[in-house]
N, CA, C and O atoms as CSV, one atom per row, in Angstrom:
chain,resi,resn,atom,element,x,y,z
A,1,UNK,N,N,34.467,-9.901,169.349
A,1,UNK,CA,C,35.009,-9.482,170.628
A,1,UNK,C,C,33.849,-9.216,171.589
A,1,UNK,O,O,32.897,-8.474,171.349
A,2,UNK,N,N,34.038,-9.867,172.627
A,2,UNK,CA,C,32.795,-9.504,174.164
A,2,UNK,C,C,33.983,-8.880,175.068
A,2,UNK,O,O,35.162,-9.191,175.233
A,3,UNK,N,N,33.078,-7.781,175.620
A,3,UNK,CA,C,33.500,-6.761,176.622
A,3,UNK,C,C,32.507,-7.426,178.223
A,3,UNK,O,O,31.350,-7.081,178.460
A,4,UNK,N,N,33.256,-8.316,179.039
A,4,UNK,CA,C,32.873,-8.307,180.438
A,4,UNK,C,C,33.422,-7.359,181.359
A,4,UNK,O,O,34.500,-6.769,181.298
A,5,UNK,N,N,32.453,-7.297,182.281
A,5,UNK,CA,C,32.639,-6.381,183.492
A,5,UNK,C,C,32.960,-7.519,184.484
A,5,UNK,O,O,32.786,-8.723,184.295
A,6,UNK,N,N,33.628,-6.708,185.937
A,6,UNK,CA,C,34.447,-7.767,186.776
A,6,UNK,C,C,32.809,-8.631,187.195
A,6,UNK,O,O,32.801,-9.845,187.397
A,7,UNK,N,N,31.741,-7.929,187.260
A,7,UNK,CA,C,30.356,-8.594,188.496
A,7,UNK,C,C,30.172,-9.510,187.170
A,7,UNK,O,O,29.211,-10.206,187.497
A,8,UNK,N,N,30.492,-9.856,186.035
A,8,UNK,CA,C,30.079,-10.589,184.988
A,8,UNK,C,C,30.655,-12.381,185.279
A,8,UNK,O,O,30.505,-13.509,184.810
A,9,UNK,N,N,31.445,-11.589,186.478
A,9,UNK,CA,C,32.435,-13.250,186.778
A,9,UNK,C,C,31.743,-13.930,188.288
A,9,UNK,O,O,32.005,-15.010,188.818
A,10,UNK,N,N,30.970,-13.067,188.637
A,10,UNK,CA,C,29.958,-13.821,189.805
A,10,UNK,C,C,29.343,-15.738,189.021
A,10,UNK,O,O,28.577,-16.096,188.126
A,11,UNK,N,N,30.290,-16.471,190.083
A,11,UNK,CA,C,30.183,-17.944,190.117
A,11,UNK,C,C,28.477,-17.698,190.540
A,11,UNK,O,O,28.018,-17.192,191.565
A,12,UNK,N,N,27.584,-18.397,189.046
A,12,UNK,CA,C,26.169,-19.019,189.709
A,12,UNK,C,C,26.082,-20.319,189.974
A,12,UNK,O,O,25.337,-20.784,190.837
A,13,UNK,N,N,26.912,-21.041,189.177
A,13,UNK,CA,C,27.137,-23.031,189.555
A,13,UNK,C,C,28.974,-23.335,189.723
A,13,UNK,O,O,29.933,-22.768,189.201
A,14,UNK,N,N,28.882,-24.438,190.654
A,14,UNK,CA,C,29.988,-24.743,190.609
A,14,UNK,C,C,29.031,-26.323,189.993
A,14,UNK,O,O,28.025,-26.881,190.432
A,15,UNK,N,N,29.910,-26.607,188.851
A,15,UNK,CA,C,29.879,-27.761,188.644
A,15,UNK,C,C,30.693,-28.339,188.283
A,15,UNK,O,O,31.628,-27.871,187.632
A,16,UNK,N,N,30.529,-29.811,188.691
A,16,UNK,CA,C,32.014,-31.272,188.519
A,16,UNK,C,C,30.605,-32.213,187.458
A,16,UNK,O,O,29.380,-32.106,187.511
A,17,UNK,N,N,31.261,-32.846,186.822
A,17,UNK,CA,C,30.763,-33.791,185.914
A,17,UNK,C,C,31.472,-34.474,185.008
A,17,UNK,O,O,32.136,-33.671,184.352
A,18,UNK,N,N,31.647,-35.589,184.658
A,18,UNK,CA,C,32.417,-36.423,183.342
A,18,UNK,C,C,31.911,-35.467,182.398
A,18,UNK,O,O,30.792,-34.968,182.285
A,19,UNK,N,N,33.359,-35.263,181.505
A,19,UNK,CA,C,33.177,-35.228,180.125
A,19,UNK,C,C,33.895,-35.900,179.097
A,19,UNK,O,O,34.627,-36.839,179.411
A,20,UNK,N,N,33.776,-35.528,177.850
A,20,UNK,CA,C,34.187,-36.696,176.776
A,20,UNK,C,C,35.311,-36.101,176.675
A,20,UNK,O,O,35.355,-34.877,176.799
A,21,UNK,N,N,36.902,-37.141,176.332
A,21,UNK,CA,C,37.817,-36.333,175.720
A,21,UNK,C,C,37.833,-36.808,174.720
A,21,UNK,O,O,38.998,-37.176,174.573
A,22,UNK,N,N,36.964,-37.214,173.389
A,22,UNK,CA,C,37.634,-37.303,172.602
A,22,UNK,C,C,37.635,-38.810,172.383
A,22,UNK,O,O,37.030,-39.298,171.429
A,23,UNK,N,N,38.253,-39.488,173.186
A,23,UNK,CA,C,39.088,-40.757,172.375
A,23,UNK,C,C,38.127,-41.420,173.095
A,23,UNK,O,O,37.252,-41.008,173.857
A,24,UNK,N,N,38.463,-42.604,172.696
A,24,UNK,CA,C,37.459,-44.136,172.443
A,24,UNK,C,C,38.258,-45.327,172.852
A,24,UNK,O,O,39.367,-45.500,172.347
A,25,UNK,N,N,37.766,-46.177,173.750
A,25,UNK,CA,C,38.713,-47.597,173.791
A,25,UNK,C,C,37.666,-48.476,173.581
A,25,UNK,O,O,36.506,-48.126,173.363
A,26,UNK,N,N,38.221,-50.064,173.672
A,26,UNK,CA,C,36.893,-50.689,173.407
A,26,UNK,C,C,36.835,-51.996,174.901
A,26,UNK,O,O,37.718,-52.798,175.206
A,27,UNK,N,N,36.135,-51.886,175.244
A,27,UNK,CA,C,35.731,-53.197,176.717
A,27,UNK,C,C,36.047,-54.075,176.070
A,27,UNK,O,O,36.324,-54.195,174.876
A,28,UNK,N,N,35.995,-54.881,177.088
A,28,UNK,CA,C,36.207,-56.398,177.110
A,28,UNK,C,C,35.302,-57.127,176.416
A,28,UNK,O,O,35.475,-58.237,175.913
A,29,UNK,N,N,34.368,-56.481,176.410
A,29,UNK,CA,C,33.297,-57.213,175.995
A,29,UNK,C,C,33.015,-56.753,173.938
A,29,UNK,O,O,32.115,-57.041,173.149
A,30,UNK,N,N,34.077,-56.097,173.828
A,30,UNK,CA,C,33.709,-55.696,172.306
A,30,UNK,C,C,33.103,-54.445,172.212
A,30,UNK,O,O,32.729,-54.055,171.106
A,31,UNK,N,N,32.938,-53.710,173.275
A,31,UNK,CA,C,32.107,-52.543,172.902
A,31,UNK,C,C,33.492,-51.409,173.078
A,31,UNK,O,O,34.519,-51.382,173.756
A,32,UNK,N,N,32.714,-50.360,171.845
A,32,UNK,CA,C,33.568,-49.006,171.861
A,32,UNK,C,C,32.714,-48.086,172.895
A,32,UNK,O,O,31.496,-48.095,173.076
A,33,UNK,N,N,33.811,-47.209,173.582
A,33,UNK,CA,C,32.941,-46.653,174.939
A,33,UNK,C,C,33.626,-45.404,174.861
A,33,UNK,O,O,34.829,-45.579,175.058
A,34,UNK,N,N,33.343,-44.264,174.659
A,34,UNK,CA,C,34.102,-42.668,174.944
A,34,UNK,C,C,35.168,-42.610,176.307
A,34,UNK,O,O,34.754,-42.834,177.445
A,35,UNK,N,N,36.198,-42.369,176.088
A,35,UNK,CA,C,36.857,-41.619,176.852
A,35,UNK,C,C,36.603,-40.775,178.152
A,35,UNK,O,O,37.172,-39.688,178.047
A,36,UNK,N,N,36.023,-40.897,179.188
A,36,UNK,CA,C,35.274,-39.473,179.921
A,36,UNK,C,C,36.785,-39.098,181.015
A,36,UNK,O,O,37.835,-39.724,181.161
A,37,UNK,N,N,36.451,-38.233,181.429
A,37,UNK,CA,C,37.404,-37.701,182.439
A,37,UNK,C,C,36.090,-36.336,183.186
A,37,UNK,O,O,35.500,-35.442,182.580
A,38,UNK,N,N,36.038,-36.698,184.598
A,38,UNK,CA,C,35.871,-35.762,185.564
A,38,UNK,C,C,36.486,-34.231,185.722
A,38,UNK,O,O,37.662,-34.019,186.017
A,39,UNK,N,N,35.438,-33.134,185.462
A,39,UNK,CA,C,36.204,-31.493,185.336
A,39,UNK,C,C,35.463,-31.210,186.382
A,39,UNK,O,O,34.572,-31.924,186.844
A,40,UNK,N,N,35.902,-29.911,186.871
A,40,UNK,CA,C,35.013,-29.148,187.723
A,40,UNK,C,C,35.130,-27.654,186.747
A,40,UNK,O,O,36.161,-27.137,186.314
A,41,UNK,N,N,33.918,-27.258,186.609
A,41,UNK,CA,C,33.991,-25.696,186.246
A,41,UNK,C,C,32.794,-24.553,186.854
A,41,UNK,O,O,31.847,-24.873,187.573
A,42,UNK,N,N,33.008,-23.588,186.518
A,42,UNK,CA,C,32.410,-22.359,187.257
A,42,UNK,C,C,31.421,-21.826,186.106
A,42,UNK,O,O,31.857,-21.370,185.049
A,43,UNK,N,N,30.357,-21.901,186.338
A,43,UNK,CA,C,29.031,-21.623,185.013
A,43,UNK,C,C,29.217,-19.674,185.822
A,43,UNK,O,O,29.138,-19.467,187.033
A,44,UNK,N,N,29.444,-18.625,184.829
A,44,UNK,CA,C,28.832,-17.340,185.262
A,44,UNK,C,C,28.457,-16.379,184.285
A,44,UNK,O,O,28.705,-16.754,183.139
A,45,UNK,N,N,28.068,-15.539,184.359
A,45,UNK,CA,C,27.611,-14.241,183.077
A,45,UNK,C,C,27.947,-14.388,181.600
A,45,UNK,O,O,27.299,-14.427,180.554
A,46,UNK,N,N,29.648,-14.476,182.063
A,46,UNK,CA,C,30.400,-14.561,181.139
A,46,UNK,C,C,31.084,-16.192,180.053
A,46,UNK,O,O,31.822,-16.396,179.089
A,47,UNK,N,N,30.341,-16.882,180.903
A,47,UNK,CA,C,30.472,-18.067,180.679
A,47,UNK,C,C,31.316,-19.613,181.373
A,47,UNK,O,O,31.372,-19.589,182.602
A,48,UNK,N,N,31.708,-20.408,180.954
A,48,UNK,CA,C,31.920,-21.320,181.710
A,48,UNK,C,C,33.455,-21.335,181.917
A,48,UNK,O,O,34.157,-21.355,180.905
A,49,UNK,N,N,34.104,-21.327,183.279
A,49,UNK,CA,C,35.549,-22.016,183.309
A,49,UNK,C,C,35.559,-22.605,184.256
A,49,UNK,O,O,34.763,-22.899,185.148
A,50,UNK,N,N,37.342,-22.908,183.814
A,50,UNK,CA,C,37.928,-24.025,185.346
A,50,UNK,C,C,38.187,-23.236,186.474
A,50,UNK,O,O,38.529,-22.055,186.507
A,51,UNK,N,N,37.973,-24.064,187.451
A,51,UNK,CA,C,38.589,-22.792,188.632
A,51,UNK,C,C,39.879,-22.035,188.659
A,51,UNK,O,O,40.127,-21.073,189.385
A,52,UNK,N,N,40.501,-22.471,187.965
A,52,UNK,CA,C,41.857,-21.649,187.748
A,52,UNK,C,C,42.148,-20.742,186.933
A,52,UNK,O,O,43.101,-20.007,187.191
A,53,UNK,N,N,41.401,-20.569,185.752
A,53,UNK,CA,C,41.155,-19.988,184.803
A,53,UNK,C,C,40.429,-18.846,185.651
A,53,UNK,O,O,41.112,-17.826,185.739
A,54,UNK,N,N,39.435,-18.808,186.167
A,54,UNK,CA,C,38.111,-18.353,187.313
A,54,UNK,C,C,39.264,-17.042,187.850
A,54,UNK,O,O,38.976,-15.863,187.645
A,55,UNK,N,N,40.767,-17.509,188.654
A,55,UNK,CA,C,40.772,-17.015,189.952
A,55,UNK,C,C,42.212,-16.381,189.318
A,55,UNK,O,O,43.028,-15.840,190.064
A,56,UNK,N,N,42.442,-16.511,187.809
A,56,UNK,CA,C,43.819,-15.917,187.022
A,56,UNK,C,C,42.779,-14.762,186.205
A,56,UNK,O,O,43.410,-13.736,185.952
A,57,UNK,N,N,41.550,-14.722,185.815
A,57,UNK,CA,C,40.883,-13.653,185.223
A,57,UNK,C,C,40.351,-12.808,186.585
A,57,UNK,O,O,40.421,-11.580,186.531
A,58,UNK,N,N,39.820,-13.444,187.805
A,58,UNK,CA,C,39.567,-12.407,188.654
A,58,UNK,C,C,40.742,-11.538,189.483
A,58,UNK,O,O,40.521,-10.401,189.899
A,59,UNK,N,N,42.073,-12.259,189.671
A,59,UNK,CA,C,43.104,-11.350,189.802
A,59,UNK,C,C,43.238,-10.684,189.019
A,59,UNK,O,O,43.566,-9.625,189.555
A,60,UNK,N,N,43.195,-10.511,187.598
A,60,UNK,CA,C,43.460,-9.910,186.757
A,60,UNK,C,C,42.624,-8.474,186.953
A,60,UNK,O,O,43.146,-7.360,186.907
A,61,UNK,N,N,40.979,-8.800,187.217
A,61,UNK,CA,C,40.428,-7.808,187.414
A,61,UNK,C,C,40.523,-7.100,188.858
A,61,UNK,O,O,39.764,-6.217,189.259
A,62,UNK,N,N,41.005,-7.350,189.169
A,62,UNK,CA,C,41.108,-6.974,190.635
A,62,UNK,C,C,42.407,-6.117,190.539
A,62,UNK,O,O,42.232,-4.959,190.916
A,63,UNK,N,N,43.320,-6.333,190.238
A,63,UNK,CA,C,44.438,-5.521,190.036
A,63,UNK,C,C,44.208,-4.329,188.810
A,63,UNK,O,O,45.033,-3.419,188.732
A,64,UNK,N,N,43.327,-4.372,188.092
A,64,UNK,CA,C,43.412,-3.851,187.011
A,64,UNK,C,C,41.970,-2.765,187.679
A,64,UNK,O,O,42.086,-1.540,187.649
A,65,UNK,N,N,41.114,-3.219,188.056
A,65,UNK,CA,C,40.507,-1.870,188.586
A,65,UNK,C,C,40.622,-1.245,190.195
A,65,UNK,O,O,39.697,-0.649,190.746
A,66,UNK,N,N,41.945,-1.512,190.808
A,66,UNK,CA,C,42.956,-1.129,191.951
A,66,UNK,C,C,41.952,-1.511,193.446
A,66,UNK,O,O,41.735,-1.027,194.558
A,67,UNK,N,N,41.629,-2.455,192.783
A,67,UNK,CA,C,40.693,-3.117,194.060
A,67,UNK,C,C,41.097,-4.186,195.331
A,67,UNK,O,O,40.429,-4.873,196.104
A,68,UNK,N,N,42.596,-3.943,195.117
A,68,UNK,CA,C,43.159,-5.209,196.283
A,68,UNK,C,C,42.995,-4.653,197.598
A,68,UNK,O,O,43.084,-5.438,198.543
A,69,UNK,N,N,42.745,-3.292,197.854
A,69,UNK,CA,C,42.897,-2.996,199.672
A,69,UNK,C,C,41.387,-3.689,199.763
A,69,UNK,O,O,41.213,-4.572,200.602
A,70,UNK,N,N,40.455,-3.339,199.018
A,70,UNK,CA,C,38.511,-4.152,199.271
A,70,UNK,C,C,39.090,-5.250,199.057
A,70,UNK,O,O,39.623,-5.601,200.109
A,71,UNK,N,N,39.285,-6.046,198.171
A,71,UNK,CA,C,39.751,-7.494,198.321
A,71,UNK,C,C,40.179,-7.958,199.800
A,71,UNK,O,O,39.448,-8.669,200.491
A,72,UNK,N,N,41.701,-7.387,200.307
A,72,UNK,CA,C,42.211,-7.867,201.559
A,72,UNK,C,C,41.052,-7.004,202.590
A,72,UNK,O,O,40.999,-7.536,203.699
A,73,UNK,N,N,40.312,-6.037,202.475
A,73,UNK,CA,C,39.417,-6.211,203.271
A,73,UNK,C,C,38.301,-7.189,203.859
A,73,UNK,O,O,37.887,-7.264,205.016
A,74,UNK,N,N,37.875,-8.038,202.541
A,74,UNK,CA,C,36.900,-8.647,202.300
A,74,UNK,C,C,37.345,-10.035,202.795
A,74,UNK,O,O,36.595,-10.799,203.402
A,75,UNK,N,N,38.991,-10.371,202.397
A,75,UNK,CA,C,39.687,-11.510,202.909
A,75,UNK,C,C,39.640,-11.662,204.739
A,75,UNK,O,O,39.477,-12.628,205.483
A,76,UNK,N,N,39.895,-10.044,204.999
A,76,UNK,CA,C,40.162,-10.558,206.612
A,76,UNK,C,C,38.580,-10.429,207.077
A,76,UNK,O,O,38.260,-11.079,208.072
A,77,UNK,N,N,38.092,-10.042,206.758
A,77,UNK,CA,C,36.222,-10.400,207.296
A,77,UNK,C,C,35.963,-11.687,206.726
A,77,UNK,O,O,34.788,-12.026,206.863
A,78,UNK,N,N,36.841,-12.679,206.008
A,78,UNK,CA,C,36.241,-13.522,205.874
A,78,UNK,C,C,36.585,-14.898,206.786
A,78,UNK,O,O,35.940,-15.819,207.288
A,79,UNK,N,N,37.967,-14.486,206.697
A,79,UNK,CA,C,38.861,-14.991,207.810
A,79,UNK,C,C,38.259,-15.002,209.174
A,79,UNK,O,O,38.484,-16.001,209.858
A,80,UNK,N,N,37.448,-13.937,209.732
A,80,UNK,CA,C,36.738,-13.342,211.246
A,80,UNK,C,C,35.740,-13.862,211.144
A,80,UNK,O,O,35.045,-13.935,212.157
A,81,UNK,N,N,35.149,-14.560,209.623
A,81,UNK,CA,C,33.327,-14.899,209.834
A,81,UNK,C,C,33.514,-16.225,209.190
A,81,UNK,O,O,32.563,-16.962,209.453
A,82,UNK,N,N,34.062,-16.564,208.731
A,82,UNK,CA,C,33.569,-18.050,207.732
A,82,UNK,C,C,34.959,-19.147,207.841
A,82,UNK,O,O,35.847,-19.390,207.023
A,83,UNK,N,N,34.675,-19.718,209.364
A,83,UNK,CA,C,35.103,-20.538,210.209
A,83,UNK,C,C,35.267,-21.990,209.074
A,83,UNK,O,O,35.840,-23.005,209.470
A,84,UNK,N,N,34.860,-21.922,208.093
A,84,UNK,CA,C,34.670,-23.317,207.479
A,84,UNK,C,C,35.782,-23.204,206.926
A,84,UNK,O,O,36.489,-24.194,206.735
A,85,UNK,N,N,36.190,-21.822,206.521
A,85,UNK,CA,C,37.857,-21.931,205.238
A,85,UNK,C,C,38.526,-21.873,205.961
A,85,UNK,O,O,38.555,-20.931,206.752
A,86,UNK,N,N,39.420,-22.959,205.986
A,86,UNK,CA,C,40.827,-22.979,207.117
A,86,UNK,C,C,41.612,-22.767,205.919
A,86,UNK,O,O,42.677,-22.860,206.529
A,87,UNK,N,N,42.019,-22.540,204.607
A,87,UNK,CA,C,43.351,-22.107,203.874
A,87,UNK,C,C,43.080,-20.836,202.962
A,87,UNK,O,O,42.248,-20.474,202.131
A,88,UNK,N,N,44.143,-20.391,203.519
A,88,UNK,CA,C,44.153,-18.959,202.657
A,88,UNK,C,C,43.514,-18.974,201.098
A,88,UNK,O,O,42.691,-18.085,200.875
A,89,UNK,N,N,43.884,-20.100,199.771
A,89,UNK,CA,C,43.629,-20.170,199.091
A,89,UNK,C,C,41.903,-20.040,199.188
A,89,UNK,O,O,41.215,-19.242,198.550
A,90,UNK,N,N,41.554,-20.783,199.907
A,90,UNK,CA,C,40.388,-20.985,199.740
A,90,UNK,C,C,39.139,-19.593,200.316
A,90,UNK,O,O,37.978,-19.450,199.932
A,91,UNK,N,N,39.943,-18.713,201.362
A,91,UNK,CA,C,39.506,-17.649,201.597
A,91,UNK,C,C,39.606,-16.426,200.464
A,91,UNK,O,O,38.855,-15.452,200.493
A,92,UNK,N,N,40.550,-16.606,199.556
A,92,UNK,CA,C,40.752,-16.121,198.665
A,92,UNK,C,C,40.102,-16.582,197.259
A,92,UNK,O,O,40.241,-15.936,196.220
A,93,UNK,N,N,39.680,-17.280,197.321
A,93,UNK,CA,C,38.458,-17.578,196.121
A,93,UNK,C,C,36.930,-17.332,196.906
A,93,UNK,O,O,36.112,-16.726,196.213
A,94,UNK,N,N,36.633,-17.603,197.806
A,94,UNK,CA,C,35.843,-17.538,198.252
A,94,UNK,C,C,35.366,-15.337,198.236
A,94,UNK,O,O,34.633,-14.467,197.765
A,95,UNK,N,N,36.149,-15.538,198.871
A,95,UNK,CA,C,36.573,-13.335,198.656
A,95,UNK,C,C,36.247,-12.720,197.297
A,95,UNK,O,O,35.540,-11.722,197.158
A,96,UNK,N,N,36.885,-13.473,196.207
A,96,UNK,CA,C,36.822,-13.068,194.897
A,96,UNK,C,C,35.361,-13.315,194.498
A,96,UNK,O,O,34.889,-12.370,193.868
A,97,UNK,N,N,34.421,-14.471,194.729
A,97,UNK,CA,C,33.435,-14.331,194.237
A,97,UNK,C,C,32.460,-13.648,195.568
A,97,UNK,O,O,31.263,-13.934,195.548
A,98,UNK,N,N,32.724,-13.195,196.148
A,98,UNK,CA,C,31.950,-12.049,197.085
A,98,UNK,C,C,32.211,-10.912,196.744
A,98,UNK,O,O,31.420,-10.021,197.054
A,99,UNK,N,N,33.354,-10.618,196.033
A,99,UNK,CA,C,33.971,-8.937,195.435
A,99,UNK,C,C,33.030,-8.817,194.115
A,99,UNK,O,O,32.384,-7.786,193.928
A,100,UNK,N,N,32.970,-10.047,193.090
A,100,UNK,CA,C,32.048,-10.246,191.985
A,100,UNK,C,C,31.122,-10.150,192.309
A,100,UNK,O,O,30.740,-9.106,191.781
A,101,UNK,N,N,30.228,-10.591,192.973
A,101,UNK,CA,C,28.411,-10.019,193.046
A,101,UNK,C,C,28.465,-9.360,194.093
A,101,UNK,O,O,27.447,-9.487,194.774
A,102,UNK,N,N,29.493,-8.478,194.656
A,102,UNK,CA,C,28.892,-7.454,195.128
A,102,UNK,C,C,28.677,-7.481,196.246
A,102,UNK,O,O,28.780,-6.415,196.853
A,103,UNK,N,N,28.261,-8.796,197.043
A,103,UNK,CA,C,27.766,-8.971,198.041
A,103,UNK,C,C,28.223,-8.432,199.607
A,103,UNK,O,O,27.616,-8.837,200.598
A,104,UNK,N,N,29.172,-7.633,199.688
A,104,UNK,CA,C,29.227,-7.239,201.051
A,104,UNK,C,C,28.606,-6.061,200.863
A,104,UNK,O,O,28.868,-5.321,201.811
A,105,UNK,N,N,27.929,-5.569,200.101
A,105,UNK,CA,C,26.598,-4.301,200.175
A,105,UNK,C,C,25.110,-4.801,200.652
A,105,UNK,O,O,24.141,-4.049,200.753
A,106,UNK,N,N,25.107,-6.172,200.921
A,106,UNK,CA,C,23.737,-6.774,201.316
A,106,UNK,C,C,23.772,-7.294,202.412
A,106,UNK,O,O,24.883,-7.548,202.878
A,107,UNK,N,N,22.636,-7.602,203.133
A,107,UNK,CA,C,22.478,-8.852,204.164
A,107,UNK,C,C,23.036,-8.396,205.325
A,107,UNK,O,O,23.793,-7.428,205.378
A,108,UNK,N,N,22.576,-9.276,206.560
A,108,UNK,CA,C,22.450,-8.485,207.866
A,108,UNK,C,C,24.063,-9.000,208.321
A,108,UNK,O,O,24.633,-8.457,209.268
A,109,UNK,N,N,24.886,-10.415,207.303
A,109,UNK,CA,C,25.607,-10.876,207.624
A,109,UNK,C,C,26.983,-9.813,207.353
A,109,UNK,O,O,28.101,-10.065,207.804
A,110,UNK,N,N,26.730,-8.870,206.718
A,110,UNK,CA,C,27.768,-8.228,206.234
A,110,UNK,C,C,27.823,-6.445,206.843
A,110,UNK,O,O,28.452,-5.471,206.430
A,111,UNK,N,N,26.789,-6.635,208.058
A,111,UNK,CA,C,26.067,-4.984,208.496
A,111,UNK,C,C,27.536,-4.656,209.162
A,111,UNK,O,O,27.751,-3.447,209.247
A,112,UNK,N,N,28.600,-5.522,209.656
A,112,UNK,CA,C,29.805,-4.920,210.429
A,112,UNK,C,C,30.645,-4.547,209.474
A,112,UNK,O,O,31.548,-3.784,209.815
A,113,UNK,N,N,30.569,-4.967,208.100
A,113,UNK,CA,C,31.468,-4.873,206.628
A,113,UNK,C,C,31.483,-2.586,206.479
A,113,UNK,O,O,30.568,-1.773,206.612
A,114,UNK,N,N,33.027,-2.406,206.156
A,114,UNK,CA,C,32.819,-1.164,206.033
A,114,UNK,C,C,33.486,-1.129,204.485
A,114,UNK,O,O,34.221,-2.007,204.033
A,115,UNK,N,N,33.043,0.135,203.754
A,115,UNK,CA,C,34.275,0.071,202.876
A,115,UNK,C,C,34.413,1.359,202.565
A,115,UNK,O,O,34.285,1.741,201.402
A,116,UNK,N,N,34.748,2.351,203.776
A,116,UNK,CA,C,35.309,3.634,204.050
A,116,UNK,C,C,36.664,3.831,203.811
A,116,UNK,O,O,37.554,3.246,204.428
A,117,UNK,N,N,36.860,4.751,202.808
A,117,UNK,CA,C,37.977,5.058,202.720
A,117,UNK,C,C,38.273,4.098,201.305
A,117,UNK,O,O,39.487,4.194,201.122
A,118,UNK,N,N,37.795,3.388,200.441
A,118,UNK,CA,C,38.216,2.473,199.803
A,118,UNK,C,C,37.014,2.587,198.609
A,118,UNK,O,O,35.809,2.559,198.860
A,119,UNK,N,N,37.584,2.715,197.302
A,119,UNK,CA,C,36.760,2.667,196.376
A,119,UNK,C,C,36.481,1.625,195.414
A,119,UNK,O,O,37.565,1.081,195.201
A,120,UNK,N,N,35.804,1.207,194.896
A,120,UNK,CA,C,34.777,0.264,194.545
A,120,UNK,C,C,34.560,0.272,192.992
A,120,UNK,O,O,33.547,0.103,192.313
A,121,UNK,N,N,35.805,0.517,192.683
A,121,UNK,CA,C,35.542,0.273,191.013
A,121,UNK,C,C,35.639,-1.173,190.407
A,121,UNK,O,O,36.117,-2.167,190.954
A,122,UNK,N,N,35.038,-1.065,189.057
A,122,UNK,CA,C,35.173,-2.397,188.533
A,122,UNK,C,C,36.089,-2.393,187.132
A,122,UNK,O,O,36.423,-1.331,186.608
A,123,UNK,N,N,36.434,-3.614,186.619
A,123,UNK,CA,C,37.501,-3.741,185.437
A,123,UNK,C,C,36.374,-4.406,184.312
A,123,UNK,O,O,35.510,-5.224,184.629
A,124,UNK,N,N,36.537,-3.992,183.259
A,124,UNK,CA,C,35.968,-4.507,181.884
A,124,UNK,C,C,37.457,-5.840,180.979
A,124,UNK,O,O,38.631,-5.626,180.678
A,125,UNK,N,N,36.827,-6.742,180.882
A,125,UNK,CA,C,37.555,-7.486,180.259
A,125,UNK,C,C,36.992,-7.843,178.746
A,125,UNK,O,O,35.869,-8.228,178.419
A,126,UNK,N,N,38.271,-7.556,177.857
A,126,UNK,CA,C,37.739,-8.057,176.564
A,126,UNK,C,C,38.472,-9.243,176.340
A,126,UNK,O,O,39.610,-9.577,176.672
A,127,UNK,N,N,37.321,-9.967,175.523
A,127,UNK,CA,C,37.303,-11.435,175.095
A,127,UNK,C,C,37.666,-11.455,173.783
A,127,UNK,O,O,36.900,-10.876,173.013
A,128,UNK,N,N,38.876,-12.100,173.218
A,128,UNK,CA,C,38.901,-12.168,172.078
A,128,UNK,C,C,38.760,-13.458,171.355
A,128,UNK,O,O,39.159,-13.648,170.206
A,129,UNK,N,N,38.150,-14.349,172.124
A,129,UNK,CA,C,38.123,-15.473,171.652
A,129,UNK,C,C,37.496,-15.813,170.605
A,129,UNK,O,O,36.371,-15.326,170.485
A,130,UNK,N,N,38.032,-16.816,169.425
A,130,UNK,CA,C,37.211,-16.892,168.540
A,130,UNK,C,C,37.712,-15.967,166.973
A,130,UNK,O,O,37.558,-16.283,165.793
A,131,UNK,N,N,38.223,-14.984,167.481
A,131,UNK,CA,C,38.500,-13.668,166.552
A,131,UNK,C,C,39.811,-13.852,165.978
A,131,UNK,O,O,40.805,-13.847,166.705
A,132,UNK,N,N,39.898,-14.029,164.610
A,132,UNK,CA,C,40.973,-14.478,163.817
A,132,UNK,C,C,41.897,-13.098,163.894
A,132,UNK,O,O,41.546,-11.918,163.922
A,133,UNK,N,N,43.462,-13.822,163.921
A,133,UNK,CA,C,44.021,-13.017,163.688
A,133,UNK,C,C,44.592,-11.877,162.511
A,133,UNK,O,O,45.368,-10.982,162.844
């Protein structure tokens, strides 16, 4: 069993790349060739997922250490500053990994950011992966 903390889910890579599934066909030409299929996943602390996986464990922590008024804080400053996300979804992932590292405590970009009145706890997640039943 691993015990993560919510800043353990701070996205350091987004990466897309072929991977293998598994199966095998063979070309035209006689050759056997792997299976690949295109993923995108999120490399962080805690290790690697899909973005969906990513944004169903950071709700999780977010509700679980009563952090949604900083969340929708963090959403509508993001909404007021970062002109590039035109869909909610995407302001909302974008939010979640700014709530994970923390980052509206830094930088001159975040000096209008308040979080008065609103507390700042974090959620521990245990991992049971791996661990027989």
């Amino acid at each position: 069993m691993q015990v993560h903390r919510l800043e353990d889910y701070r996205i350091h890579n987004r990466q897309g790349r072929s991977r293998g599934t598994g199966g095998y066909y063979v070309n035209r030409m006689g050759h056997k060739k792997e299976t690949m299929v295109y993923s995108v996943y999120y490399e962080t602390d805690a290790g690697e997922f899909s973005p969906e996986q990513w944004l169903e464990i950071m709700r999780e922590c977010v509700a679980a250490s009563g952090s949604e008024a900083l969340l929708q804080r963090i959403i509508d400053h993001v909404k007021a500053s970062c002109m590039w996300l035109k869909k909610d979804a995407e302001r909302e992932e974008y939010a979640l990994d700014i709530l994970a590292g923390r980052i509206y405590r830094q930088g001159h970009a975040w000096s209008d950011f308040s979080t008065e009145g609103i507390s700042e706890n974090t959620a521990y997640v245990f991992d049971f992966q791996g661990e027989s039943a």
